[in-house]
C-alpha positions in Angstrom: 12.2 -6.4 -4.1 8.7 -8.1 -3.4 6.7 -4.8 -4.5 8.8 -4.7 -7.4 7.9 -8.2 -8.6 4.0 -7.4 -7.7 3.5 -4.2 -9.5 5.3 -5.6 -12.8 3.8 -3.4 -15.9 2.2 -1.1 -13.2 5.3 0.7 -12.4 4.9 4.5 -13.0 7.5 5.8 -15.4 8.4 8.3 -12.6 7.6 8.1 -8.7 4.3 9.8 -8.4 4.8 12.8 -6.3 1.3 13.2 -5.1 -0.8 10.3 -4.3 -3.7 8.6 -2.5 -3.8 5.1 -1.4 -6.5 2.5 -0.2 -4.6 0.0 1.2 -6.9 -3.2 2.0 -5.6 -6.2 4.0 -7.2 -9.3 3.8 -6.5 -11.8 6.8 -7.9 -14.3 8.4 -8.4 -12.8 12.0 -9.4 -9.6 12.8 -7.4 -6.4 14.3 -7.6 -3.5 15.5 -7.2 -0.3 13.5 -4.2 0.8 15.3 -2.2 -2.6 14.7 -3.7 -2.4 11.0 -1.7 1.0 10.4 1.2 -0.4 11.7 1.5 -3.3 10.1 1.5 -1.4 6.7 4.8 0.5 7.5 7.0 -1.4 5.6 4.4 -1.9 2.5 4.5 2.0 2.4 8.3 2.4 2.6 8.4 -0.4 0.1 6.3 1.2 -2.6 8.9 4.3 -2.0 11.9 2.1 -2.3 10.7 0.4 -5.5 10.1 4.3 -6.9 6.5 4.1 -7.1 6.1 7.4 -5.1 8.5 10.0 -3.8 7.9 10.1 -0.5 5.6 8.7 2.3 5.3 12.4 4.0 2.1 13.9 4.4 3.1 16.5 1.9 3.2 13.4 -0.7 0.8 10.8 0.2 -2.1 9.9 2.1 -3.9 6.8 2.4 -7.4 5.0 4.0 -6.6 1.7 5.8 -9.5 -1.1 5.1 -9.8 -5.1 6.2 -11.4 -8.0 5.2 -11.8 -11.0 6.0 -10.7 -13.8 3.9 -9.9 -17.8 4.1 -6.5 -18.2 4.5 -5.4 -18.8 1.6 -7.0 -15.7 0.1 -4.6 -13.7 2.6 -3.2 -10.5 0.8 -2.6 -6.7 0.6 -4.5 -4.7 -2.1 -3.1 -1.6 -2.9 -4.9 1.1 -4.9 -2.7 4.2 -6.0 -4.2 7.2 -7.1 -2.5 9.7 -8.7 -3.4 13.6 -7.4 -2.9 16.6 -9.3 
């Protein structure tokens, strides 16, 4: 419901079936790159569960992890989608 409300006019007209994301997190404190992927999980099952994509399988989608830090209250996930032909 949350990606929903956050992608407002962005929303493909149908799930993309191929697609690269850069998924950027900006926090406060630092992680490691293992907890980073992690974490993501349920913003990439989300963006399939809003039908932006048609699957998170490798067949699908593939994505590059990134993080910045930020003040607190500048905390957020940036998502860029590409489409791939």
């Amino acid at each position: 419901m949350k990606v929903n409300r956050s992608i407002g006019l962005h929303q493909p007209r149908q799930p993309l079936d191929k697609c690269f994301a850069i998924i950027t997190k900006h926090g406060t404190r630092d992680c490691d790159f293992d907890n980073l992927v992690t974490s993501m999980k349920p913003v990439i099952d989300g963006l399939t569960d809003a039908g932006v994509m048609v699957d998170d399988s490798t067949k699908h989608f593939s994505c590059e992890y990134k993080f910045e830090k930020c003040k607190r209250d500048e905390e957020c996930i940036l998502i860029q989608l590409l489409e791939v032909a």
